[in-house]
N, C-alpha and C positions, 0 to 999 in steps of 0.2 A: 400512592401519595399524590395528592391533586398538585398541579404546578399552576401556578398562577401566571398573567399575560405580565404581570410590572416584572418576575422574575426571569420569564425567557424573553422580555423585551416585544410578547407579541410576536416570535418567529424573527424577529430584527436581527436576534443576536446574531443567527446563523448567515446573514447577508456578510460578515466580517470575514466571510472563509470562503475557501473557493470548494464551488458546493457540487464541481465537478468532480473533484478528484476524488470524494467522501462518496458520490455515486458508483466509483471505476469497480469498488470493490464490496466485500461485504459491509454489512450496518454497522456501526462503532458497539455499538450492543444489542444484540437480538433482542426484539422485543419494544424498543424503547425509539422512540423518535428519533431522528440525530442532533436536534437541537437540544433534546433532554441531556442526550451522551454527551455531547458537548460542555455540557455545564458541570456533569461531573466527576470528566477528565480535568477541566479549569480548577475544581476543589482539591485534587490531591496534591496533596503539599511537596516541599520539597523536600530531600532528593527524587520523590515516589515518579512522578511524572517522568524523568529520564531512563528509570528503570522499566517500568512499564509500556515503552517503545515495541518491545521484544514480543508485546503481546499477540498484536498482528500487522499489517502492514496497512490498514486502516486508520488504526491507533498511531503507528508511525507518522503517517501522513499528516494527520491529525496535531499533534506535538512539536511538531519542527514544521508547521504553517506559522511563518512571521505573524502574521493576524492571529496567532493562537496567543502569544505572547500579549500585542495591542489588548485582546479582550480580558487577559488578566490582569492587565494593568487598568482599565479602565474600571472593572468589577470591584479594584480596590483588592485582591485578592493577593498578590505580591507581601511577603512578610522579608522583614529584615532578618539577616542572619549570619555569623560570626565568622570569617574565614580565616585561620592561624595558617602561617607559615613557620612549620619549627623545624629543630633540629636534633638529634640526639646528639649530649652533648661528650662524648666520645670517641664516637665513630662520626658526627656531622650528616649519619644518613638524613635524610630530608626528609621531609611527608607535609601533604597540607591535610587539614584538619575544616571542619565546619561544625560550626554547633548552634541549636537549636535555641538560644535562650529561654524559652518559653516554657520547654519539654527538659531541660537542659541534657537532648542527646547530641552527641557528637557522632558525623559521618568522615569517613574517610573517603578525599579525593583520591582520582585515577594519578598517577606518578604522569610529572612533567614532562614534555617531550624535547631535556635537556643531558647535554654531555656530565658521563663519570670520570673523575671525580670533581667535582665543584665547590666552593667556601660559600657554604650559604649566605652570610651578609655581606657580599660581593652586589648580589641583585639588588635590585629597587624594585616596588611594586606600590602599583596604584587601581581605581577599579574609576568605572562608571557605575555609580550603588543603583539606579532603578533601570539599568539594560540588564542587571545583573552580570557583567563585562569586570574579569580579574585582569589584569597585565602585569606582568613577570619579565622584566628587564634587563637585558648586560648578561653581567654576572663574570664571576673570571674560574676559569678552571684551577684545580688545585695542585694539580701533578705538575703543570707546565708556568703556572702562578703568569697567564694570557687572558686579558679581559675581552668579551663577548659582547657581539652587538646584537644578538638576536630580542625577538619578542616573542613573548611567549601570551596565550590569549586562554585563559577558562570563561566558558559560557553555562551559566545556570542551568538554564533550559534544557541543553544536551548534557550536562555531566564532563564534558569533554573538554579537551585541552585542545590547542591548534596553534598554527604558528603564523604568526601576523609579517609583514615586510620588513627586515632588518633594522635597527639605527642606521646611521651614517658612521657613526663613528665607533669603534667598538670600546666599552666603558665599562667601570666596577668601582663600587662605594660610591656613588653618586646618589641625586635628589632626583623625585619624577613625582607628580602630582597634575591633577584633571584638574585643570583651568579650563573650565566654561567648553567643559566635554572636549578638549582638546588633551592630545597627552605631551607633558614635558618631561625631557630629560637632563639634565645642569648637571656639569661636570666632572668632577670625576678622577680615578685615574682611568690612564689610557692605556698603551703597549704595557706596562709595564705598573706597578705598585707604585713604582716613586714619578712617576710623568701624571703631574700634575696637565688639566685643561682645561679649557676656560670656553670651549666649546658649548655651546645648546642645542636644541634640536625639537620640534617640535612633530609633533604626527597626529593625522586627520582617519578617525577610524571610519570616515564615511568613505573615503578616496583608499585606504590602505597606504598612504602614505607618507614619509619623513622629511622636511623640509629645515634648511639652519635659518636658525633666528640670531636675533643682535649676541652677540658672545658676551661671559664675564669680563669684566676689569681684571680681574686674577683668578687663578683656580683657588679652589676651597675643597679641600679634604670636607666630605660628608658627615655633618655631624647632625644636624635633623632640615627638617624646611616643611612647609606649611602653607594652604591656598587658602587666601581669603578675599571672595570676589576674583574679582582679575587678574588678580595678583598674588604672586608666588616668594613665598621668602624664602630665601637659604640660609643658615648661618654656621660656621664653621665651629661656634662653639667655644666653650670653657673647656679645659681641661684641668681634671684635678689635680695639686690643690689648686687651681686657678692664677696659676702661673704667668699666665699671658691675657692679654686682653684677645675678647672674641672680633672675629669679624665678620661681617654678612652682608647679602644684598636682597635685591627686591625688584623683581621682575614683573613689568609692565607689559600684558597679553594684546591690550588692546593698542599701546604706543610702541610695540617691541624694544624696549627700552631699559637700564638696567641702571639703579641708582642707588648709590650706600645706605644700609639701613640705618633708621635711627640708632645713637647711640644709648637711648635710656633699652629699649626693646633687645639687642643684641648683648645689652651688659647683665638683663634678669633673665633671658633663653636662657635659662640652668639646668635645663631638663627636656623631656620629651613634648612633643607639642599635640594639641588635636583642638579644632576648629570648631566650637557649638553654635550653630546661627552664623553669626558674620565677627564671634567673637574670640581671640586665642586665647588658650590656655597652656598652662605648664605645669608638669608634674614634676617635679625637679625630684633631684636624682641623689642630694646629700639627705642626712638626716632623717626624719622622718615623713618625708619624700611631700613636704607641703606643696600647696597647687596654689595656682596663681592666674590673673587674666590680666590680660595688657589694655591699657587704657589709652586710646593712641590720641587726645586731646590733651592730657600729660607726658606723654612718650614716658610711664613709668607700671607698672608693672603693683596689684593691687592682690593679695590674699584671699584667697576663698573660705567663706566661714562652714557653717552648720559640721557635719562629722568631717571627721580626720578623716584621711586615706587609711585601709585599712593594713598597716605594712608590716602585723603580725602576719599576714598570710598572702602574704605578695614579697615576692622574693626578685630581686634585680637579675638581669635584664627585664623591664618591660617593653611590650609593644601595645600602641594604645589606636584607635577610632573612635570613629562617635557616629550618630544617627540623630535626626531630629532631639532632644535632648538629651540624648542619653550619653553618656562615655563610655567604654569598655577597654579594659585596659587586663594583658596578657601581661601573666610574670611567669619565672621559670617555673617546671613544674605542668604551664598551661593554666593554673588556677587563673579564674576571671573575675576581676571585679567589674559591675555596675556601676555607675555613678550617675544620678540623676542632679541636673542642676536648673537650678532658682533662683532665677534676680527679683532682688526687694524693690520696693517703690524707690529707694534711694539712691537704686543704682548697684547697691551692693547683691555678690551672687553668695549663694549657697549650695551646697552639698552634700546629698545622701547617697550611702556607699550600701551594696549587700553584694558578699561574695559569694561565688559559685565554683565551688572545689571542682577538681577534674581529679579522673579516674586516674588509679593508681600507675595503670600502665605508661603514664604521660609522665614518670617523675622525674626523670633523664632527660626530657626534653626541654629546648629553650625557645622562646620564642623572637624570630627572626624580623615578621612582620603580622599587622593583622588589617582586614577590610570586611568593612560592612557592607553585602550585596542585598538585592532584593530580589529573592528566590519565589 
């Protein structure tokens, strides 16, 4: 098959690698140019490229070259893809989950390299979606009910799990979200379930390191939070039947600064949050789990039209993400629903929903957390 100059860049592409080390050993494929092989190592999909390391120490080389990754990303080659964090909901054994939306298979990550036994919604997690960068946070063991400062780090690329510089403070049920590729962690408990903190903490994955930022006003028990732009909300939340008024804040990355959130936005948080564009949403959690987006020149909170959620086949707990338009949203079970959304000329948004059953073996399972990476 003839290769064309516009598709290997004219010999260019291979200038992104270090075209020493591809020399040290045999060809990446007998036969075939390296810049041919090159191109279609960069084609197989994920997970296939971290398995295929094993092939030779070429291909090794090859795959875990930083510049291997830059050319997939530049190629446009990088696809999005679903990471669950669940649990069986019995025994709480753990497992993360990936699945393909496209193909709709499901891969099974390598086991965390964290302490038995553990409460899984103890952790927080958050990701950097086009490093393809998972991070796995805190957490508190279960035998000893001791919250945990470690980090825990999955990288696409390799398949592999690793362990990043500790928090400062060791936390569980807390908020963490990527603010402008930084990672946050807000609050939490501390030594213990009821030790409330008000502590933050912020970590630089370029440096490996954790540094304290402006602290809360008060601690807030973890009820969801959410980045939009530079800024990070918390809110402690409704509790059913809505007993108490919520309360929340809103953390300022680039003022390190922390200010009460609006109260129209912390009184409609009824539900789980995810970010489309620069806009929130909620899938709230009574009923028939309506969704909603915050209109912050009203500080009030505005219905999403076109289909319903689909909540014959979504079962609570959900954990939800999103991706350039799209939502995804885990219920127990692991069934996934889609939701693509559409703002009208008006202003007003819409929503179409199509679900994606999961395999029978997942029926026991709940869903902990979910992140969108780019594999």
């Amino acid at each position: 098959m003839a290769v064309s100059k516009s598709c290997t860049g004219g010999g260019k592409q291979k200038d992104n690698y270090d075209q020493g080390n591809y020399k040290k050993s045999e060809p990446l494929i007998p036969g075939l140019p390296d810049e041919i092989a090159e191109l279609c190592l960069l084609h197989l999909p994920y997970p296939y490229q971290s398995l295929v390391r094993s092939v030779s120490s070429s291909w090794n080389r090859a795959i875990t070259d930083p510049a291997f990754l830059v050319s997939k990303k530049s190629l446009s080659l990088s696809l999005p893809y679903l990471f669950v964090f669940a649990f069986h909901k019995s025994t709480a054994r753990i497992q993360w989950q990936a699945l393909d939306p496209r193909s709709g298979r499901w891969f099974k990550l390598p086991s965390m390299p964290c302490p038995k036994p553990v409460c899984p919604p103890g952790f927080a997690c958050t990701s950097i979606p086009h490093q393809g960068q998972l991070y796995v946070l805190g957490g508190m063991r279960s035998d000893t009910e001791t919250s945990l400062h470690t980090t825990m780090l999955y990288t696409t690329t390799t398949n592999q799990w690793s362990t990043a510089s500790p928090m400062l403070t060791p936390r569980s049920f807390f908020a963490a979200g990527n603010v402008n590729g930084k990672i946050m962690a807000v609050g939490g408990s501390g030594a213990s379930y009821n030790d409330a903190i008000t502590s933050v903490e912020c970590y630089d994955p370029q440096k490996d390191t954790w540094e304290a930022v402006a602290k809360m006003g008060t601690g807030l028990a973890r009820y969801d939070s959410a980045v939009v732009g530079s800024k990070m909300y918390v809110t402690e939340g409704w509790t059913w039947p809505f007993m108490f008024s919520p309360r929340g804040g809103v953390y300022d990355l680039e003022k390190d600064t922390w200010q009460e959130m609006k109260d129209g936005m912390k009184e409609g948080w009824t539900g789980v949050s995810v970010v489309v564009g620069d806009r929130l949403f909620v899938i709230s959690e009574h009923g028939d789990c309506p969704m909603k987006v915050y209109v912050p020149d009203h500080d009030a909170w505005q219905y999403v039209g076109g289909d319903r959620f689909p909540r014959a086949a979504m079962q609570r707990p959900f954990a939800v993400s999103a991706v350039e338009d799209k939502i995804y949203v885990v219920s127990s079970g692991l069934n996934v629903a889609i939701g693509r959304i559409f703002e009208g000329q008006n202003g007003e948004f819409c929503a179409e929903w199509d679900v994606m059953a999961a395999p029978k073996a997942f029926h026991d399972f709940s869903p902990s957390n979910c992140q969108v990476l780019y594999a």
